[in-house]
C-alpha positions as CSV (number, residue, x, y, z in Angstrom):
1,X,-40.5,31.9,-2.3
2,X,-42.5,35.1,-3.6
3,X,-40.8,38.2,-5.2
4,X,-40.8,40.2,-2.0
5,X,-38.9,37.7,0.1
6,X,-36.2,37.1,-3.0
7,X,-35.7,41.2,-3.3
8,X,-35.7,41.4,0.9
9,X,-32.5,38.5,0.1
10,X,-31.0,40.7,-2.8
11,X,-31.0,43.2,-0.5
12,X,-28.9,41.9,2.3
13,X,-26.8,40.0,-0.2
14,X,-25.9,43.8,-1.7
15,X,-24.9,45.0,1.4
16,X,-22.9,42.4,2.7
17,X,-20.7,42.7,-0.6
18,X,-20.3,46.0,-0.5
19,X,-19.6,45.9,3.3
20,X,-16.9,44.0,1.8
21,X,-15.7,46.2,-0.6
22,X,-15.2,49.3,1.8
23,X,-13.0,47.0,4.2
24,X,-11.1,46.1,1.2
25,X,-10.9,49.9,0.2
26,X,-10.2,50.9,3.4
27,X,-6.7,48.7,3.4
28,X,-8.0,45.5,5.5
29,X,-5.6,43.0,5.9
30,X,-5.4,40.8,2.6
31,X,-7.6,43.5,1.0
32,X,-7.6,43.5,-3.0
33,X,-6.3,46.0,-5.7
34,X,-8.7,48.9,-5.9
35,X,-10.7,48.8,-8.6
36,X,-10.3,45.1,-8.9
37,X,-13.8,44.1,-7.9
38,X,-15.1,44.9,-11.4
39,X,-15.6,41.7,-14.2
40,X,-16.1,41.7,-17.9
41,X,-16.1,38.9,-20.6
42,X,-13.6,38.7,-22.8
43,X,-15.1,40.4,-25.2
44,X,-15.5,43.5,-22.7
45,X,-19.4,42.8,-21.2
46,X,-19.8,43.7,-17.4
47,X,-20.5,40.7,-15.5
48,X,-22.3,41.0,-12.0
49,X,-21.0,39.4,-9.2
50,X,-24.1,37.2,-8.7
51,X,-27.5,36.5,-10.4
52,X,-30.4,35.1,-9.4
53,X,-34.3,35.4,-10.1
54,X,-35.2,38.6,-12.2
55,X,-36.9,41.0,-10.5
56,X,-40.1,40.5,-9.5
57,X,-39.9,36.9,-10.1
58,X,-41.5,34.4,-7.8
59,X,-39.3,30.9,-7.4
60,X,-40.5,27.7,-5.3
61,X,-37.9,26.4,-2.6
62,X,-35.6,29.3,-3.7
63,X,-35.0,29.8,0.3
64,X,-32.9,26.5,-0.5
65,X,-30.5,28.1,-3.0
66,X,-30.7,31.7,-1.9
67,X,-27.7,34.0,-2.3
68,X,-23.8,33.6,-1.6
69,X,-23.0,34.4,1.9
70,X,-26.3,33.9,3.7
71,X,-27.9,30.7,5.3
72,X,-28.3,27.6,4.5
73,X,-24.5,28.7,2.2
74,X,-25.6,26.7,-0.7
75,X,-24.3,29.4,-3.0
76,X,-20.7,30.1,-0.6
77,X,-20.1,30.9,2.5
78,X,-18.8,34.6,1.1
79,X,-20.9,37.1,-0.5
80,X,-18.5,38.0,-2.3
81,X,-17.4,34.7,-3.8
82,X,-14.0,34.9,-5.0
83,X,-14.1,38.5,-6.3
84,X,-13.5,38.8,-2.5
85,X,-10.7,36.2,-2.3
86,X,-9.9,33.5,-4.8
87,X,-9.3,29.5,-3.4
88,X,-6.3,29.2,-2.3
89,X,-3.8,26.8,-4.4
90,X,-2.7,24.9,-2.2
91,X,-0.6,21.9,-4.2
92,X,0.1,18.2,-2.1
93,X,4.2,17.2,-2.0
94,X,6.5,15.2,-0.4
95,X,9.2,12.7,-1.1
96,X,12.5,11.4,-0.4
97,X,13.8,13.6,3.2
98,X,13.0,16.3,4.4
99,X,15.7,18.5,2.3
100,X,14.2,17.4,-1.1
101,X,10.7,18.1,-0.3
102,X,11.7,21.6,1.0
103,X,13.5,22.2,-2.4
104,X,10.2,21.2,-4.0
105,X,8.1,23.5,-1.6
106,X,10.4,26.3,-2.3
107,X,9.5,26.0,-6.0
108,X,5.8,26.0,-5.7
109,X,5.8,29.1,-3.7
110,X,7.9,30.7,-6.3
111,X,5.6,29.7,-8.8
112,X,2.9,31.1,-7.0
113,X,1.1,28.3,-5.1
114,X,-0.5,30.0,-1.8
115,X,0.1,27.3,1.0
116,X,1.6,24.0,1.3
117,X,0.7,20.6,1.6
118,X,2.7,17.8,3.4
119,X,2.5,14.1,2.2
120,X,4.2,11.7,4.4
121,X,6.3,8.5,3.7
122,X,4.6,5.1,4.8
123,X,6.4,4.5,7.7
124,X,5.6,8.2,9.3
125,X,2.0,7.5,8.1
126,X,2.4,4.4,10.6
127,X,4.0,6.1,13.4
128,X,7.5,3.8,12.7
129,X,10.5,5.2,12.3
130,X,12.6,5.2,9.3
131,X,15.0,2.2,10.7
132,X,12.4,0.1,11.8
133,X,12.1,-3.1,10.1
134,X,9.2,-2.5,8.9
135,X,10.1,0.7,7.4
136,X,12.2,-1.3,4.5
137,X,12.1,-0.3,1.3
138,X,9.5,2.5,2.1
139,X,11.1,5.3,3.3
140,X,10.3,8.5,1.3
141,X,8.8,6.9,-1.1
142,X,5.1,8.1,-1.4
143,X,5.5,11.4,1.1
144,X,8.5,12.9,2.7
145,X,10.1,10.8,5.4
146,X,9.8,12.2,9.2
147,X,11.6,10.9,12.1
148,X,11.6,14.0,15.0
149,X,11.5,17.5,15.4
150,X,14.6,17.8,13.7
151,X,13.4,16.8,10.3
152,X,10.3,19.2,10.4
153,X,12.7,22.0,10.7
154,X,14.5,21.2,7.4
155,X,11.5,20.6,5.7
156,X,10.4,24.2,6.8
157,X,13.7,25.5,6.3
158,X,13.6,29.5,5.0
159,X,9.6,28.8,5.1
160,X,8.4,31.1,7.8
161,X,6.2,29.8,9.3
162,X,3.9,32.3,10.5
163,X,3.5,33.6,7.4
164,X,2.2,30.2,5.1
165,X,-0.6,28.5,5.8
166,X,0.5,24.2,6.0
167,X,-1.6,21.3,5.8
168,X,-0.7,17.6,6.9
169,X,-2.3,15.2,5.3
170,X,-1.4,12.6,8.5
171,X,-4.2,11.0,10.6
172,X,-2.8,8.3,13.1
173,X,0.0,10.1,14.1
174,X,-1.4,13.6,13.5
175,X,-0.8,14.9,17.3
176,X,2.8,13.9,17.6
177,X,3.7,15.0,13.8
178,X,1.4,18.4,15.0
179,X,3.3,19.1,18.3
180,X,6.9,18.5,15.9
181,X,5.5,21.3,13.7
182,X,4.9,23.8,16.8
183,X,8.6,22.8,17.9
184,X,9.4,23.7,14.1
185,X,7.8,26.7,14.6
186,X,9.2,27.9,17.9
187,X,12.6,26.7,17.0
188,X,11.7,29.7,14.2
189,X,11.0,32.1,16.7
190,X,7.5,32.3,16.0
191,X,4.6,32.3,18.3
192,X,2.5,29.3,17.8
193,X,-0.4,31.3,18.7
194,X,-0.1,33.0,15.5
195,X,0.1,29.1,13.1
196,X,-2.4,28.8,10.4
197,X,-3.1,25.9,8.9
198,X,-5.1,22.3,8.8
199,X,-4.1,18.9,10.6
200,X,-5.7,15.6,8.9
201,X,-6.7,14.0,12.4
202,X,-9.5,12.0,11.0
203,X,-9.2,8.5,12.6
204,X,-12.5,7.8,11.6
205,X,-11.8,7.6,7.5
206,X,-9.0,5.0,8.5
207,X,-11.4,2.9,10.0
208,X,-13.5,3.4,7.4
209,X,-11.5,3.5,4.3
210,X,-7.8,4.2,4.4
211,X,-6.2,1.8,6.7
212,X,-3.9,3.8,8.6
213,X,-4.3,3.8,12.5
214,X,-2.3,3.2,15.5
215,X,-5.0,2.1,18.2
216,X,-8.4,1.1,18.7
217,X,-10.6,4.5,18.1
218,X,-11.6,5.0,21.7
219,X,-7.6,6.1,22.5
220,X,-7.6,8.0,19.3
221,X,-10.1,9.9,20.5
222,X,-9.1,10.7,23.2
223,X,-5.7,12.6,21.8
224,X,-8.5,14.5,19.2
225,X,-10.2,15.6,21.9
226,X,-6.9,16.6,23.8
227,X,-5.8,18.5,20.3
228,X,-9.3,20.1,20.0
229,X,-8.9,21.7,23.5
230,X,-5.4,22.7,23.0
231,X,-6.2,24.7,19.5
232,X,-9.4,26.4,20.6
233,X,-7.8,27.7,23.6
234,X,-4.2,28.7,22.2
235,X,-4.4,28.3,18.2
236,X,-7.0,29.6,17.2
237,X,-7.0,30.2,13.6
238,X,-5.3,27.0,13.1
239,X,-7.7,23.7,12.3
240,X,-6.9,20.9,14.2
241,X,-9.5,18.6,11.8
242,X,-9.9,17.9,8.2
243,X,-12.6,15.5,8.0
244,X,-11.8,13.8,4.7
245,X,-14.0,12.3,2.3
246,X,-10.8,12.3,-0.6
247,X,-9.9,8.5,0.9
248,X,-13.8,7.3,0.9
249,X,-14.2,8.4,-2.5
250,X,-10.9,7.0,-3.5
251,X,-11.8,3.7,-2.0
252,X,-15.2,2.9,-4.1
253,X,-17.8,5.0,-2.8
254,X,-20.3,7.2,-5.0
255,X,-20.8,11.0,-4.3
256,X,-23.5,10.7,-2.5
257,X,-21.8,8.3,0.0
258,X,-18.7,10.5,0.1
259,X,-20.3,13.0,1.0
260,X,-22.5,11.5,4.0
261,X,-20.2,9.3,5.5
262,X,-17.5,12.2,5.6
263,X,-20.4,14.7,7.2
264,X,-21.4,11.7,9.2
265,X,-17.7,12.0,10.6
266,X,-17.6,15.6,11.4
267,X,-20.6,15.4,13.5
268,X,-18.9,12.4,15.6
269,X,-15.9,15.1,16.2
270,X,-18.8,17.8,16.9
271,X,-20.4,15.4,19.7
272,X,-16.8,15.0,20.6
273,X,-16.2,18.2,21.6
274,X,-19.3,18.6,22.8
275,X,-18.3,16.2,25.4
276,X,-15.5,17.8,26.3
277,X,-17.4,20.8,27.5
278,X,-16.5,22.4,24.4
279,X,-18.9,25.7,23.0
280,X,-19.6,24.5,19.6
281,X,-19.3,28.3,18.3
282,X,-15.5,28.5,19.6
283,X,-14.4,25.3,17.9
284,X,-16.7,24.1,15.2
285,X,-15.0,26.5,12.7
286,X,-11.7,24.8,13.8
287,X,-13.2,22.0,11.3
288,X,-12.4,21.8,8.1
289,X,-13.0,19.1,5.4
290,X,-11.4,17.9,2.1
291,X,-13.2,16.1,-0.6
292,X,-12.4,14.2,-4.0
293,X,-13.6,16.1,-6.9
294,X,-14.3,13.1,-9.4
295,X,-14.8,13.2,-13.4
296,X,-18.6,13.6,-13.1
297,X,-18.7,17.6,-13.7
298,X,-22.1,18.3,-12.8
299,X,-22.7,15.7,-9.6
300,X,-19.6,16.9,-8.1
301,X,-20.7,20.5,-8.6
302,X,-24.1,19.3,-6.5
303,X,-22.4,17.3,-4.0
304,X,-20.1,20.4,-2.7
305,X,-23.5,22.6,-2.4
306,X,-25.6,20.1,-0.9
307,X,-22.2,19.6,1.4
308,X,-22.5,23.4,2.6
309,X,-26.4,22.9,2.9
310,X,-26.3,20.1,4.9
311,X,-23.3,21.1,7.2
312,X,-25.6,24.7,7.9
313,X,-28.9,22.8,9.3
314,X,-27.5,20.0,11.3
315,X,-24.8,22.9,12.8
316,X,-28.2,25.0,13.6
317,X,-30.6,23.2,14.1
318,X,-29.0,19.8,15.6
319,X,-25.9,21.2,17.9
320,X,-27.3,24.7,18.7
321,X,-24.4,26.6,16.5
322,X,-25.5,29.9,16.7
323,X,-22.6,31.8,14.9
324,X,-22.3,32.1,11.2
325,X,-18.7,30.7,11.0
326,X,-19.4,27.6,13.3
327,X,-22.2,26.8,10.4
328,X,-19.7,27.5,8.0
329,X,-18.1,23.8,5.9
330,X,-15.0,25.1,4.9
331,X,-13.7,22.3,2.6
332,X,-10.3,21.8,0.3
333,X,-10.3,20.0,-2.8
334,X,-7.9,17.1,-4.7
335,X,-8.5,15.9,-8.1
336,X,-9.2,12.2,-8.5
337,X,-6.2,10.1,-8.0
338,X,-8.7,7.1,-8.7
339,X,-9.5,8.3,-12.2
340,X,-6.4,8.6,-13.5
341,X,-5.1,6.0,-15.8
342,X,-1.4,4.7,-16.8
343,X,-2.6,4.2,-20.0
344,X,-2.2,7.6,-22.5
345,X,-1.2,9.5,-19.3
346,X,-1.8,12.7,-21.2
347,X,-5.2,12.5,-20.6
348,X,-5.2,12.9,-17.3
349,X,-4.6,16.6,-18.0
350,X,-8.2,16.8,-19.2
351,X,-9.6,15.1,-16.8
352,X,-7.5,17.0,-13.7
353,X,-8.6,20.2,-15.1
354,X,-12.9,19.2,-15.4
355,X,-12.0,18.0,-12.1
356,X,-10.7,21.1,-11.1
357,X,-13.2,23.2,-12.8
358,X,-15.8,21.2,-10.5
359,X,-14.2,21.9,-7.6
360,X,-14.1,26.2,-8.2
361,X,-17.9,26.0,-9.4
362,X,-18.8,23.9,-6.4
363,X,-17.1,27.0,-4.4
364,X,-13.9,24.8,-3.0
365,X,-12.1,27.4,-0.4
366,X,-8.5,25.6,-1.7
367,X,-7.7,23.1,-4.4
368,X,-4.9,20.4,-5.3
369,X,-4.7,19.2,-8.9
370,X,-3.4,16.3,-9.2
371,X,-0.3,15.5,-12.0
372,X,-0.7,13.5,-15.1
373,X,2.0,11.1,-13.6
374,X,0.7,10.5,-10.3
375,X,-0.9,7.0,-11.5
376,X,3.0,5.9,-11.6
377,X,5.0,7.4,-9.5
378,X,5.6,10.5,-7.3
379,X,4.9,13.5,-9.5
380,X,7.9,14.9,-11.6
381,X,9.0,18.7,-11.5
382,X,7.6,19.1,-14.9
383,X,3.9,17.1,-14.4
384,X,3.7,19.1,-11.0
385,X,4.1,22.4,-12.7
386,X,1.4,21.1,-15.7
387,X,-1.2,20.2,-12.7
388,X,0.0,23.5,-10.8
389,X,-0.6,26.0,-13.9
390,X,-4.1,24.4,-14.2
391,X,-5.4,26.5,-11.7
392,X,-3.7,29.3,-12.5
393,X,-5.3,29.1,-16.1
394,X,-7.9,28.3,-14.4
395,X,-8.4,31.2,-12.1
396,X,-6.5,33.8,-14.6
397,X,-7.9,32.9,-18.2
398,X,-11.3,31.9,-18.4
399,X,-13.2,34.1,-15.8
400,X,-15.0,31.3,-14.2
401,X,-14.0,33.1,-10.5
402,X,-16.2,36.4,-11.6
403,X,-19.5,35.2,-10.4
404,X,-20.1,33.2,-7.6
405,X,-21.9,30.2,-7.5
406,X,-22.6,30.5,-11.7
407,X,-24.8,27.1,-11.7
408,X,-27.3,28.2,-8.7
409,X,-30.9,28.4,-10.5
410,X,-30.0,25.4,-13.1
411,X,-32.7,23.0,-13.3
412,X,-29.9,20.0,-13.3
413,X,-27.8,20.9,-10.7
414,X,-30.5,21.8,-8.6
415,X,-32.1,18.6,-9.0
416,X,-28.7,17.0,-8.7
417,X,-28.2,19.0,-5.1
418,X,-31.3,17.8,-3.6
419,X,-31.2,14.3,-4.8
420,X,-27.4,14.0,-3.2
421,X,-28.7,16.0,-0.4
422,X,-31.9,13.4,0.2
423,X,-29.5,10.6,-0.2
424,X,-27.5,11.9,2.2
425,X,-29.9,11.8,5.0
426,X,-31.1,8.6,4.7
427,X,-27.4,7.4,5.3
428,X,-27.7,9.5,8.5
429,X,-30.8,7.9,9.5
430,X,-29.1,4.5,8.9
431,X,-26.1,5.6,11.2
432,X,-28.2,6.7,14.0
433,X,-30.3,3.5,13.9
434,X,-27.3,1.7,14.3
435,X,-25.5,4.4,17.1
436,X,-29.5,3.1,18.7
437,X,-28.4,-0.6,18.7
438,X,-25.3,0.1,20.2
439,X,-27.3,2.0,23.0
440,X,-30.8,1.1,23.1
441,X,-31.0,3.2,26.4
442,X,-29.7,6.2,24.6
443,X,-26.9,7.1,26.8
444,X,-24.6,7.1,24.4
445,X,-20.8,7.7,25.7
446,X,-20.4,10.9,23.2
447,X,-23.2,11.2,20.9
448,X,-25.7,9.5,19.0
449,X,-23.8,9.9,15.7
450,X,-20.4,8.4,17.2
451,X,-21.7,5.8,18.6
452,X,-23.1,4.9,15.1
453,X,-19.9,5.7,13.7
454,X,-17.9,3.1,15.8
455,X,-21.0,0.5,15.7
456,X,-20.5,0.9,12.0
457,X,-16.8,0.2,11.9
458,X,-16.8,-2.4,14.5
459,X,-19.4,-4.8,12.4
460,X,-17.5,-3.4,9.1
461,X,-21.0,-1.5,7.6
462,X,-18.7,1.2,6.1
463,X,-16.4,-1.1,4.2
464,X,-18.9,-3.6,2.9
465,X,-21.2,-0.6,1.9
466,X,-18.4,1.1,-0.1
467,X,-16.6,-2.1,-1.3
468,X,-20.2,-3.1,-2.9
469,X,-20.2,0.3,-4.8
470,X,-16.6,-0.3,-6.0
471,X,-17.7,-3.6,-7.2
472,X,-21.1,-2.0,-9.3
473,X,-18.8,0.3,-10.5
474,X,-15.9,-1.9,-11.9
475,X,-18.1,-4.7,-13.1
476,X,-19.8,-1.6,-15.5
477,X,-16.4,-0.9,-16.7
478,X,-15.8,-4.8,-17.3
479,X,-18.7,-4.5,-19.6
480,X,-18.1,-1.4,-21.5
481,X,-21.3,0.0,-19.6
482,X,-18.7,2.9,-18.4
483,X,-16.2,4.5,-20.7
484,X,-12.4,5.1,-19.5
485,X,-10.5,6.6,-22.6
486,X,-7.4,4.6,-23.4
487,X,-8.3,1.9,-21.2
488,X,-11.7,0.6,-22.9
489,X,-12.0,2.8,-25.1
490,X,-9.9,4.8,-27.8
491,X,-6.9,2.7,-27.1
492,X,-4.7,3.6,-30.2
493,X,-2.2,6.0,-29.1
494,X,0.9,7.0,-30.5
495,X,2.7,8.3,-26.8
496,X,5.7,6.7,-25.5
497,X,6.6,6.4,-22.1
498,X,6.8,8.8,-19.3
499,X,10.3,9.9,-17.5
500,X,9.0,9.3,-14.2
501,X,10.7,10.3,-10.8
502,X,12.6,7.6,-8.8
503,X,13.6,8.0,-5.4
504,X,17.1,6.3,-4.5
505,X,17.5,3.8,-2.1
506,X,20.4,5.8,-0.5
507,X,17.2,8.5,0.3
508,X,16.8,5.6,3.3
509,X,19.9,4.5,3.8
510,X,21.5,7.8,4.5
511,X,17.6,8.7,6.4
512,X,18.5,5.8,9.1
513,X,21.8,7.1,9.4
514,X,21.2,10.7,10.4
515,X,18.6,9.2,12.5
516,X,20.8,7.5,14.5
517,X,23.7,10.1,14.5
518,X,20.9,11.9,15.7
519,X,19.8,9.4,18.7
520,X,23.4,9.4,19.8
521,X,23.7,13.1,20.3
522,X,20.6,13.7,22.3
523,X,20.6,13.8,25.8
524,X,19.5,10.0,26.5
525,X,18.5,10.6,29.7
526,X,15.9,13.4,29.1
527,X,14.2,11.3,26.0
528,X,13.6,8.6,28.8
529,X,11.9,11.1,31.2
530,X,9.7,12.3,28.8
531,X,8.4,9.7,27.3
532,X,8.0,8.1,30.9
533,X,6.2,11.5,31.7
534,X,4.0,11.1,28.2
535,X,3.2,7.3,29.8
536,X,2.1,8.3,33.1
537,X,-0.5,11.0,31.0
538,X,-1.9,8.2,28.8
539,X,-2.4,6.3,32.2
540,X,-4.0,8.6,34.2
541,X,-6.4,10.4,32.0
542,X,-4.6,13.8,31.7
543,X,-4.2,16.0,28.7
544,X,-1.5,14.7,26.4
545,X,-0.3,17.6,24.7
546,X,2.2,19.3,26.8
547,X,3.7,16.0,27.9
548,X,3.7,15.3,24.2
549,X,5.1,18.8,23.3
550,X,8.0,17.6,26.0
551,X,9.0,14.3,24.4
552,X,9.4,16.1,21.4
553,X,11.2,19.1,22.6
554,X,14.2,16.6,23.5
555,X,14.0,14.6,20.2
556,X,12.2,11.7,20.8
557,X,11.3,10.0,17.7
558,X,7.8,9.8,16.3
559,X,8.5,5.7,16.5
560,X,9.5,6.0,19.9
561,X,6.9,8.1,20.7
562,X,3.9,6.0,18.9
563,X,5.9,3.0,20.8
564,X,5.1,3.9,24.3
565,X,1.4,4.5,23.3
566,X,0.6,1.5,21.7
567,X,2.3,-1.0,24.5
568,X,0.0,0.9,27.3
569,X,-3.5,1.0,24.6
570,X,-2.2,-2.2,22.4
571,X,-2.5,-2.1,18.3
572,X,-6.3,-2.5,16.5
573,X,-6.6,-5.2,14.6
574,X,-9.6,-4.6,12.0
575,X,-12.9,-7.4,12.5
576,X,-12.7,-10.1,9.4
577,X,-15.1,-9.5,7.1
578,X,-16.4,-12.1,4.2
């Protein structure tokens, strides 16, 4: 790109920021301090809120870089980076019922995390309830156990709702765990028009990595696309999708991979709603994602720019996205459960906070860090604390939120962005080729991508593809070709066990009991009607959310619920694979 066309960028980079700083002057909502726009060192130098070539400088390909805020987003989808607004720290919880995990949710707001994130139990993961047999010896364990609309309103107990942005990390049983939050919410007295927030809802990572789903994906589907329709026409700042790469990465595959099997996904549910007669500019920036941020610094630091990159042109040029904010990949960040060891837990500290620092210089909108006891048990008050004060020292202390996008221009990452980016497309080619064999005709029930996508899970391409990368990876560690400290390397240590939190068995016990205290107080005979009601809708093609919304209103349980779906569209039983 030659020195006029950069300057002609600097240009409308300058006065998009300081468009930005008169509505923040002028009092807009969520405006900063005045006078907090300015940035120094610590030893007192001015720092400017981006850099790029020096004047007059010429720079080849810099149109893929250019500046923060403007097309193709490489450098952030805000000019002002987070001068403007700072990610939001938003820290992952949930164990034992719903009373404990609001106690914990209560104390992360107080010590200044800025929205919360729900982890479920096993069984709610599943869709059972907490007295199903196959709930034993699960419940509350790894997330927060709920059963019905009456357990979301403890857990938001003296939350207001309207006011705190929630995500749900839940993707089989994301609709009817969604439409007990709205009951949460109106049970508040607040207008669900008004929610903010993200619902998991990505069926297609199950298939592909994490194991959890009710149904075969076609009925799955169906309710995203029901849930799609219902958000962009009455919740419209809330995201109804967070197409999540965390579980991929988590499961064996590279960056690379990560990255374009989890954009691979988001175009299915962009087909998806495209089918549904949906404008692309109304609800593609209901999608959000969420990625790993692994112990790699610099490769995770390309993979999230390459991510924005990526998302921008296929948005534009693929799907006809006209708007700025349907081009925009909005994405949340977790730390790398994966690389954190048992032994010398102490270091996961370290390695949560290079994780971390990734994620804020790869431009992450939110962030979870990840506690230094995770690898043996549900975080402890203390470790949660630890992983939450790493972003604060982050983001307060070492001034790495003064300049967006700090890396853009450097020879490595920039090298590292393209390569991730080129690797990336060459997945996608392999995807459509395959969405092509499905369809040779080309009439392809959503979308080229989709069909791909289920072509792909149906012959077990995904899980063979990332189970051969897991296997590269551990036989390297096997042979001392990769270093883990603690584990093959630096073993000595002179650090005793970890106090580590245990949920009781009576957390289930006295669970199934209110449950079923619970069941006997309801009104029996409305359950039945409703759920009779949400059977007839699953039958006959109609939307599913009201009559959802219904079975909920009267307390039918998320087992009962789940139940009546899977005996009309039967349970999915994943293809052997050798």
């Amino acid at each position: 790109m030659d020195a006029h066309a950069i300057e002609e960028g600097r240009r409308r980079w300058q006065a998009r920021y300081d468009a930005a700083r008169t509505r923040d002057a002028a009092g807009a909502p969520g405006a900063r301090p005045a006078g907090d726009w300015t940035r120094s060192t610590l030893s007192g130098d001015p720092v400017e809120p981006v850099y790029g070539p020096r004047p007059g400088d010429t720079y080849e390909g810099f149109e893929r870089i250019g500046w923060p805020g403007e097309y193709p987003f490489t450098r952030g989808l805000h000019s002002t980076g987070y001068r403007g607004r700072t990610w939001t720290i938003r820290q992952f919880a949930g164990f034992g019922n719903a009373e404990q995990t609001n106690e914990r949710y209560k104390m992360i707001l107080a010590a200044g995390g800025g929205g919360l994130s729900v982890a479920f139990d096993m069984p709610t993961l599943m869709g059972r309830d907490s007295d199903d047999p196959r709930s034993l010896g699960e419940v509350g364990h790894c997330g927060v156990a709920i059963d019905s609309a009456a357990d979301m309103e403890v857990l938001f107990k003296d939350i207001p709702l309207g006011e705190v942005t929630t995500s749900m990390t839940i993707s089989g049983p994301a609709v009817p765990v969604f439409c007990m939050y709205l009951v949460a919410a109106e049970r508040q007295g607040v207008d669900p028009s008004v929610l903010n927030g993200t619902l998991q809802t990505d069926i297609f990572k199950e298939y592909i990595a994490q194991k959890e789903w009710l149904f075969g994906p076609e009925p799955h589907l169906r309710l995203i696309g029901d849930l799609m329709e219902y958000c962009a026409a009455g919740i419209p700042a809330y995201k109804p999708l967070s197409v999540s790469g965390y579980h991929i990465r988590e499961a064996g595959a590279t960056a690379a991979q990560e990255l374009a099997y989890t954009l691979a996904d988001g175009f299915g549910y962009v087909e998806l709603g495209r089918s549904r007669g949906l404008d692309v500019d109304v609800f593609a920036p209901g999608l959000s994602f969420f990625f790993d941020a692994h112990v790699d610094f610099f490769e995770e630091i390309a993979k999230f720019r390459a991510a924005r990159r990526i998302w921008a042109r296929w948005m534009r040029d693929v799907y006809g996205a006209r708007t700025e904010k349907a081009q925009w990949l909005r994405f949340h960040t977790q730390t790398a459960g994966v690389s954190l060891t048992a032994q010398q837990p102490y270091n996961n500290v370290v390695r949560t906070a290079v994780e971390a620092l990734a994620a804020v210089l790869g431009g992450t909108n939110s962030l979870h860090t990840n506690a230094l006891d995770e690898t043996l048990a549900l975080p402890s008050e203390q470790a949660a604390e630890i992983a939450l004060r790493t972003q604060q020292v982050l983001m307060e202390e070492t001034g790495v939120a003064h300049v967006a996008d700090p890396l853009g221009g450097s020879w490595y990452v920039e090298q590292l962005t393209d390569r991730i980016e080129a690797d990336a497309e060459k997945v996608f080619e392999r995807i459509r080729e395959r969405g092509l064999a499905a369809h040779p005709d080309g009439r392809h029930p959503v979308g080229p991508i989709t069909s791909g996508i289920l072509r792909g899970i149906e012959d077990g391409w995904f899980t063979g593809e990332i189970a051969e990368s897991a296997f590269r990876y551990q036989r390297a560690l096997e042979k001392g070709e990769k270093k883990v400290v603690g584990v093959n390397a630096h073993t000595g240590s002179v650090t005793g066990e970890l106090e580590i939190l245990r949920v009781s068995h009576e957390v289930e016990r006295a669970q199934v009991r209110i449950l079923r205290e619970r069941r006997a107080a309801r009104d029996g005979a409305a359950v039945r009607t409703a759920l009779d009601a949400l059977l007839t809708a699953a039958r006959d093609g109609s939307g599913m959310i009201e009559p959802m919304l219904a079975a909920v209103r009267a307390e039918a349980t998320l087992g009962e619920i789940c139940g009546v779906l899977r005996e009309e569209w039967g349970e999915y039983t994943e293809p052997a694979g050798f």
